[in-house]
C-alpha positions in Angstrom: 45.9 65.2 46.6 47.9 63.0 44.1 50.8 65.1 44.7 54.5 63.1 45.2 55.5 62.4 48.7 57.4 59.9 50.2 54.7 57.7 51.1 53.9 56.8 47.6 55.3 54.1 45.8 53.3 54.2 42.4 52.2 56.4 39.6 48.6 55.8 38.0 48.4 57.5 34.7 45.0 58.3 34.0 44.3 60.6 30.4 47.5 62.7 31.0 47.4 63.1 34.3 49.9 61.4 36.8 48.6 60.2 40.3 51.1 59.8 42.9 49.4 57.0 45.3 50.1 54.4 47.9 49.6 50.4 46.7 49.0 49.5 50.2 46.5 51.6 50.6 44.4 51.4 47.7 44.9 47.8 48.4 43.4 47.6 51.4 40.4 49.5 50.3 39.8 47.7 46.3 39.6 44.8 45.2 40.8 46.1 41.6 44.0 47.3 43.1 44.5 44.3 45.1 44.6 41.9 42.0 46.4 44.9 39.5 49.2 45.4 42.2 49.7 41.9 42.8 52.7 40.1 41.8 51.0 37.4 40.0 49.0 39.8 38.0 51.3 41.0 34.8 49.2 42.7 33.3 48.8 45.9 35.3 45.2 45.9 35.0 42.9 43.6 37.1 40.5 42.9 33.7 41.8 42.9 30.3 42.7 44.7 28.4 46.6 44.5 29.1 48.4 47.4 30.3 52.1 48.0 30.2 54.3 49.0 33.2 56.6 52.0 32.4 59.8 52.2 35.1 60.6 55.8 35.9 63.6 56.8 38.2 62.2 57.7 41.8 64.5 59.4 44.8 63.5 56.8 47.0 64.2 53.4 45.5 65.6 54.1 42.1 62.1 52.5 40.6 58.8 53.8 40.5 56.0 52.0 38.5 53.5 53.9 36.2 50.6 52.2 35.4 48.0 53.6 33.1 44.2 53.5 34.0 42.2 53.1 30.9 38.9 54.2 30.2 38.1 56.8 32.2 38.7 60.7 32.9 40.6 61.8 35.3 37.6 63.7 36.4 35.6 61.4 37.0 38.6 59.2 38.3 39.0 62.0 40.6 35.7 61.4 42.2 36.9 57.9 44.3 38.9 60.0 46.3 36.0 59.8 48.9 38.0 57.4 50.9 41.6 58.8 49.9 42.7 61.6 52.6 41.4 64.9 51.5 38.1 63.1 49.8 35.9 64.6 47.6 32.2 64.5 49.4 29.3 63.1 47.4 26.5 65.5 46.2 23.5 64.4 44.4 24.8 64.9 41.0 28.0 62.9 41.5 27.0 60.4 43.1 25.7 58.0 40.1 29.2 58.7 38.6 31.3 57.5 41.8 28.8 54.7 42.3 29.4 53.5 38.9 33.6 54.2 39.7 33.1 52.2 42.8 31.7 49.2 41.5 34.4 49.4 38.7 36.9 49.5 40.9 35.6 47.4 43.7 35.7 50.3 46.2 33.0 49.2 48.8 33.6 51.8 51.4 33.1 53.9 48.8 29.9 52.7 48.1 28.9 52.7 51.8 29.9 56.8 52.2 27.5 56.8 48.9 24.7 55.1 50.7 25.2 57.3 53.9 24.9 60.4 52.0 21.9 59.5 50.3 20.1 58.1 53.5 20.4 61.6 55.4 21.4 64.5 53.0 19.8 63.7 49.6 17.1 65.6 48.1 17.1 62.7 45.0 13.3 61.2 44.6 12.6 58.3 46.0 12.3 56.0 43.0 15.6 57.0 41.7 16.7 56.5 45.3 15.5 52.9 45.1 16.9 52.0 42.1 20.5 53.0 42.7 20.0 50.8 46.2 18.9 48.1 44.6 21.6 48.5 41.4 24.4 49.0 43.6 23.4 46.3 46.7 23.0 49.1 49.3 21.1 47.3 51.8 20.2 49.8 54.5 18.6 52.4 51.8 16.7 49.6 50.1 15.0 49.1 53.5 14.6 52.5 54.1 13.1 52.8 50.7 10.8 50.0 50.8 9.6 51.4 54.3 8.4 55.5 52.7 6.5 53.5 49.9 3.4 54.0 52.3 0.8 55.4 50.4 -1.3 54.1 47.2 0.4 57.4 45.5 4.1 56.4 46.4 3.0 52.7 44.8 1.6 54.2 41.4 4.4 56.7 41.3 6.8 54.3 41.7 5.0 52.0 39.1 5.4 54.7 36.4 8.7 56.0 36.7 11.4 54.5 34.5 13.2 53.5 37.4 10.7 50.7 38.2 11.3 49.0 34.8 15.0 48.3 36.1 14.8 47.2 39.4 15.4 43.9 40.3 13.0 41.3 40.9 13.7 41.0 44.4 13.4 44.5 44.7 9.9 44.6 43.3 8.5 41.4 45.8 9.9 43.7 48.3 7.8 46.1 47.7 4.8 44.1 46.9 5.4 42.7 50.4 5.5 45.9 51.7 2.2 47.2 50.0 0.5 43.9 51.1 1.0 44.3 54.4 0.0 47.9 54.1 -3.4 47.5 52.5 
C-alpha cells in the first residue's frame, strides 16, 4: 500500500517504517498535510514540535523528501488508509483509534466513512455510539442517536453510563428535547 511507485513524491517515516505517498493527495484529503507540505511551513510538521527534512536520492527527480511522523505507530498510522487506495475498512474495535487519527490529522472523509459504518453496520451500544458522534461532530449519527432514545429505559441507561458524563452540553439538551417531546 505504501510501497514506491512513480506516483509518489514523498517518504513519511513513521517508527521505522517508510511510507511511500503522494503530497497531492494527502493534500487534498488533510488539512495536516496541506499545512506540513506547504512551502511556507518549514517545519515539516503542521504543529510543533519541529521536524527535520532528510533528502534522499530518488530515480525520478534526484530528490525525494522524508519526513518523520511523530507520535504514533505505524499501526495505528496504518489505520487512515481508509481513504488511501486499498483502505483498511472500519470495524468496531478500530474505529475509536482512526477517529482519534482522523481528528489528528484533519482527515474529514475519514471521519465521514467512520460515521457511515457505525450508522449501518455497528453492533457498538448506543451510548457509546452517542458519545463518539457528539466527540467527533458526526452530525447524521447524533440525530439518529437522539431519535432510538425512545423509551424511559434508553433515558436512565443512558443517564448511567460513563459515556453521558462526557457528552457535550448540546448533546444532552438534545436529548432532553427529545425526551420532552416524548413524554
Amino acid at each position: 500500500m505504501f510501497a514506491p511507485s512513480d506516483q509518489n513524491d514523498t517518504i513519511l517515516v513513521v517508527g521505522k517504517k517508510k511510507l511511500h505517498v503522494n503530497k497531492s493527495f494527502l493534500c487534498y484529503h488533510s488539512e495536516y498535510f496541506r499545512k506540513l507540505f506547504s512551502s511556507n511551513n518549514k517545519q515539516g510538521d503542521a504543529k510543533p514540535p519541529k521536524r527535520q527534512r532528510k533528502q534522499i536520492p530518488d530515480n525520478k527527480d534526484g530528490q525525494i523528501q522524508e519526513i518523520p511522523i511523530g507520535d504514533v505507530s505505524f499501526k495505528d498510522f496504518a489505520l487512515l488508509s481508509t481513504f488511501y487506495p486499498n483502505p483498511v475498512f472500519p470495524t468496531d474495535r478500530n474505529v475509536e483509534k482512526i477517529l482519534e487519527l482522523a481528528r489528528r490529522f484533519v482527515v474529514s472523509s475519514v471521519v465521514n466513512i467512520i460515521e457511515y459504518h457505525l450508522m449501518n453496520n455497528s453492533k457498538i451500544n448506543s451510548e457509546k455510539m452517542l458519545w463518539m458522534a457528539d466527540e467527533y461532530v458526526m452530525s447524521k449519527l447524533l440525530e439518529k442517536c437522539i431519535r432510538g432514545l425512545n423509551t424511559v429505559e434508553k433515558a436512565k441507561k443512558l443517564d448511567q453510563s460513563p459515556e453521558y458524563k462526557k457528552l457535550s452540553d448540546s448533546a444532552k439538551a438534545k436529548a432532553l428535547d427529545r425526551l420532552i417531546k416524548l413524554f
